[in-house]
C-alpha positions in Angstrom: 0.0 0.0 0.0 1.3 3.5 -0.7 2.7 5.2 2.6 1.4 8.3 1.7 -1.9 7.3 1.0 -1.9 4.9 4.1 -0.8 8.1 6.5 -3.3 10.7 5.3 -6.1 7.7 5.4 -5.4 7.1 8.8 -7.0 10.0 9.8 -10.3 8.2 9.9 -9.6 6.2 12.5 -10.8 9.6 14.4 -14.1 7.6 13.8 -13.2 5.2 16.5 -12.8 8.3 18.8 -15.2 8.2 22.0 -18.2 9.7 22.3 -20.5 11.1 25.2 -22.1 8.0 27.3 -25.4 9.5 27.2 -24.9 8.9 23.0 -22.8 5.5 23.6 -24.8 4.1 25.2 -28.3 5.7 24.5 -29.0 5.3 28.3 -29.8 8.2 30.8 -26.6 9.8 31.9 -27.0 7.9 35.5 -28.1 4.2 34.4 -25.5 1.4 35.4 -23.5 -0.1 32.2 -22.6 -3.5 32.6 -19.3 -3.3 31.9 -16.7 -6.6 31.2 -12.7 -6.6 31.3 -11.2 -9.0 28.6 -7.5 -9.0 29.5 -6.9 -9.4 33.5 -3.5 -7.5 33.4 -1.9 -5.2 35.3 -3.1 -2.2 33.2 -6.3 -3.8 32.1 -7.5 -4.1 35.4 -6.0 -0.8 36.2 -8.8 0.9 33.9 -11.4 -0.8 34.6 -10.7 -0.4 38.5 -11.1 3.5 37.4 -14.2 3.0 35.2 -15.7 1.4 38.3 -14.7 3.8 40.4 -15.7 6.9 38.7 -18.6 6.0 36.0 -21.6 4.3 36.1 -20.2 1.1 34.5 -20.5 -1.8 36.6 -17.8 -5.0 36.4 -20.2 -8.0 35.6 -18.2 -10.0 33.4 -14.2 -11.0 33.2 -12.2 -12.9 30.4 -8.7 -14.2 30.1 -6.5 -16.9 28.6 -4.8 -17.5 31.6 -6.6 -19.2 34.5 -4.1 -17.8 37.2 -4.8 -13.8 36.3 -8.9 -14.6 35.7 -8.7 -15.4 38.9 -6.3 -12.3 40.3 -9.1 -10.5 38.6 -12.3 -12.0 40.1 -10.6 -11.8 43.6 -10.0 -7.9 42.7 -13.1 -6.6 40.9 -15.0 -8.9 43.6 -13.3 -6.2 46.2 -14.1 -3.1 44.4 -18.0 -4.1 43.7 -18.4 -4.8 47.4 -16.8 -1.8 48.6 -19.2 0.0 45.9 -21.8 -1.8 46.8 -22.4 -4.4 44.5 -22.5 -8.1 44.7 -19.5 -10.0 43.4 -19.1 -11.5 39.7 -21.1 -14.6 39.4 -19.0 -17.5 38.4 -20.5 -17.9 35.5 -19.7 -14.6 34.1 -15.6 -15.3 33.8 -14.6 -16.5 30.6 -11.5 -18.5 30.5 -9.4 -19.3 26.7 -9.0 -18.1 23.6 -12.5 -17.8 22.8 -13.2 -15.8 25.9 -13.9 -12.8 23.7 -16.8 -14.8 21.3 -18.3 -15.8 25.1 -18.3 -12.1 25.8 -20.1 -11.1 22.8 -22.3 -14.0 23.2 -23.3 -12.6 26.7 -27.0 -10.6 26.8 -26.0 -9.6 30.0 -23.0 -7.5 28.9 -23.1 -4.2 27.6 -19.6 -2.7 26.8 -16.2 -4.6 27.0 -12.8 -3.2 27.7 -10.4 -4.8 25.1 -6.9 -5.2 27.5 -5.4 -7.7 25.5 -2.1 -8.1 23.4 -2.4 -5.2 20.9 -2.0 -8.2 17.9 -5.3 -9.1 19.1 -7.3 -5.9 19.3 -9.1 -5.6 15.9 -10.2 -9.2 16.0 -11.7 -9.0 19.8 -13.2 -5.8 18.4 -14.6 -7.2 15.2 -16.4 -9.7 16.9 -17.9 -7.6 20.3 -19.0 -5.2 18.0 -20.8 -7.5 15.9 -22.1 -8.6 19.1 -23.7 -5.6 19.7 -21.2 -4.7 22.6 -20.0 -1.4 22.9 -16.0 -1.3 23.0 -13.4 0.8 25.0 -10.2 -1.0 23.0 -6.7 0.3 24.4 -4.4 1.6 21.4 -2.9 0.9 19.7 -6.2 -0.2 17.5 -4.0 -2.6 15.2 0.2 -3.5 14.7 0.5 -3.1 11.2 -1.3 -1.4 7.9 -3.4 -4.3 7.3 -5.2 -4.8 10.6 -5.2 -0.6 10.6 -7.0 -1.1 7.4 -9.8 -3.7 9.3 -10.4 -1.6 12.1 -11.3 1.2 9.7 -13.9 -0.9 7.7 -15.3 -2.4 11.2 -16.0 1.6 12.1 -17.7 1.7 8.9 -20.0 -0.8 9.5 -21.0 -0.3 12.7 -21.8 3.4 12.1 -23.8 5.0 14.8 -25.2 1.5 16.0 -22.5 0.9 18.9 -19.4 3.3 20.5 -15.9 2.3 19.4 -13.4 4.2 21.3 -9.2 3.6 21.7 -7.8 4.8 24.6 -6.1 8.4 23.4 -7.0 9.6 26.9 -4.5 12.6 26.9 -7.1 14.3 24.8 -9.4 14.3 27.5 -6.2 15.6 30.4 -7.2 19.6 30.9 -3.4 20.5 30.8 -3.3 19.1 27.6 -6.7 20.7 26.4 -5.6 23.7 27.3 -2.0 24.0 25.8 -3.2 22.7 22.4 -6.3 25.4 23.0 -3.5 28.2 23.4 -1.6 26.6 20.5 -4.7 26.7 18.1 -5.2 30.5 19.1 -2.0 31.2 17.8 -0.3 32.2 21.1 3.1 31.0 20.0 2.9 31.9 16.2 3.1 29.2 13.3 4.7 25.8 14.2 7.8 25.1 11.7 8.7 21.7 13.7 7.7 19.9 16.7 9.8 17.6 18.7 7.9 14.7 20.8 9.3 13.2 24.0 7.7 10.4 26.0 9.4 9.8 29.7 8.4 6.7 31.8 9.7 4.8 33.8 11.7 1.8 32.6 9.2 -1.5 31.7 11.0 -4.7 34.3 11.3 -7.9 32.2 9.6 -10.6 34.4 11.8 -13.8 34.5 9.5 -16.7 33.7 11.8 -19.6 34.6 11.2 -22.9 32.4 7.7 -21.9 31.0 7.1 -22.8 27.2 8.4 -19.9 24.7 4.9 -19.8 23.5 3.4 -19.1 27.2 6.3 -16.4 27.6 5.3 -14.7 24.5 2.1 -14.0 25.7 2.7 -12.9 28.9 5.6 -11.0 28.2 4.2 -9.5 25.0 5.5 -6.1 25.1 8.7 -7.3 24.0 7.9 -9.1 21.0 7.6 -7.4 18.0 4.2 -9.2 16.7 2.5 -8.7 19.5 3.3 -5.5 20.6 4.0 -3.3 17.4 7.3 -2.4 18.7 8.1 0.4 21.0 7.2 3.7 18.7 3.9 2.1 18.0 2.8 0.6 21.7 4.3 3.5 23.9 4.6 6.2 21.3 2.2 6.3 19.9 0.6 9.1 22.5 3.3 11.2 21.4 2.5 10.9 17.8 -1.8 11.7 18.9 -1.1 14.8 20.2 1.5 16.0 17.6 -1.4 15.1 15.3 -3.5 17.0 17.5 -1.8 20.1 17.5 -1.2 19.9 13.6 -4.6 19.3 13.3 -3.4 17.1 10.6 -1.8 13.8 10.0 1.4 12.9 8.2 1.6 12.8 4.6 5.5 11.3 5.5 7.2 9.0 7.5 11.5 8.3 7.6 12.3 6.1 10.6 15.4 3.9 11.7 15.2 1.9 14.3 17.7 -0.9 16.0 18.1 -3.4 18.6 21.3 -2.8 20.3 21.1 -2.9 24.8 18.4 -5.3 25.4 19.4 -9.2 25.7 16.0 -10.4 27.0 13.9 -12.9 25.5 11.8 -11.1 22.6 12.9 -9.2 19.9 11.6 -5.2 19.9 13.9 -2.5 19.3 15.2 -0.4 21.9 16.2 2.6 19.7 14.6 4.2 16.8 14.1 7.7 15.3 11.0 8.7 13.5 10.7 12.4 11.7 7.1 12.6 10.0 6.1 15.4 7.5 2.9 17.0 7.9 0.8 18.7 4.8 1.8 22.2 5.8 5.7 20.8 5.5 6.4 21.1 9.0 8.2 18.5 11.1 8.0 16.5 13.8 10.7 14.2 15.2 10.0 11.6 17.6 13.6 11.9 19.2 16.4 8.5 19.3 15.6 6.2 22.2 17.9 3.9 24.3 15.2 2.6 26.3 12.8 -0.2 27.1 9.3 0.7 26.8 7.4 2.7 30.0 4.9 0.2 30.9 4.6 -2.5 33.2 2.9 -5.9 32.5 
């Protein structure tokens, strides 16, 4: 596919963006959404603990591949619903496999899911909820690579105003954030001629697995594998890269990146530096600076 083409198409994945619950959801702005988790992680289950704390939705449902983090999960969610006042998750609502996510979409008794697995997975989990009717809160990246980029646009397509898609560009939302781009837009520092993103984090731990089967440690330590992750510019970066867009109020029209695996000697095989400088329609740049280090996210 042509890369130009490919970058300035892109830009209708601001289709998937989210939208007010009251429109979501088409419920009143204070009825309970029964909400599921599919992907018991440590940031999956990080949302959700904040969607239950501070929305209406209400964890019903869980679903994972591994039986050892459903279960971290159920003994969590089974805390925060009681100290909300809600009963725990009925057994029968955790899902446990592969197919956790077709259960999920099966489910009448589900309403929206949180999609918290591998990003590899993401547009398949959401092609099916969606078709399920289930309304989808998907954490981005939406797909690895052009091709499953390419999917996700024709599943916004067809589900139209009929359910709420939504990928978690959540610094959008952050009122520091709002408010610099605001000052930006009024022209408070003049015309932009180049921008130049940085992302700091702390450094990602690689969790030792011992003797566990390579394909087992793929999975669970799937932010350093290139296929299931999208490498570090895409999985980490690719906030940096939102709100360069943002500001622009554009998207690239060019992309020139080199990128090369050089410190790490853990199992997996992402890179640990790269350089990115994208040109936008107006011919500014921006430069998504060299990187020595790991991703910033923990597993």
């Amino acid at each position: 596919m042509n890369r130009r083409k490919f970058l300035q198409g892109a830009g209708a994945l601001g289709g998937l963006m989210i939208v007010k619950p009251s429109v979501a959801f088409s419920y009143a702005a204070n009825s309970t959404v029964q909400y599921a988790l599919l992907g018991c992680g440590k940031r999956g289950t990080s949302v959700a603990t904040s969607f239950a704390k501070n929305t209406q939705a209400r964890i019903v449902a869980l679903g994972d591949i591994f039986p050892d983090q459903l279960a971290k999960g159920k003994q969590h969610f089974d805390e925060i619903n009681a100290s909300l006042g809600f009963p725990a998750i009925d057994d029968k609502m955790t899902f446990h496999g592969w197919e956790a996510y077709k259960a999920l979409a099966a489910n009448p008794n589900v309403d929206a899911v949180q999609i918290s697995t591998p990003p590899f997975f993401h547009v398949e989990h959401m092609d099916a909820l969606t078709a399920g009717g289930k309304h989808v809160y998907c954490e981005k990246p939406v797909g690895v690579d052009i091709p499953q980029t390419r999917r996700a646009l024709e599943i916004a397509k067809r589900v139209g105003n009929k359910v709420s898609v939504s990928v978690g560009f959540q610094i959008r939302s952050a009122p520091p954030f709002v408010e610099v781009v605001k000052r930006i837009h009024d022209g408070q520092i003049g015309k932009i001629a180049s921008l130049s993103g940085h992302y700091n984090a702390p450094t990602a731990t690689y969790p030792e697995r011992g003797s566990m089967p390579q394909d087992e440690q793929r999975l669970r330590n799937w932010l350093w594998d290139k296929t299931l992750s999208g490498d570090i510019l895409l999985e980490q970066n690719i906030h940096v890269i939102d709100v360069c867009n943002w500001v622009m109020q554009a998207h690239p029209v060019k992309a020139t990146a080199r990128a090369s695996r050089k410190v790490l000697q853990n199992f997996g095989n992402i890179n640990d530096n790269y350089e990115v400088i994208f040109t936008y329609p107006n011919g500014a740049e921006f430069s998504a600076p060299r990187s020595s280090t790991p991703p910033g996210t923990s597993m």
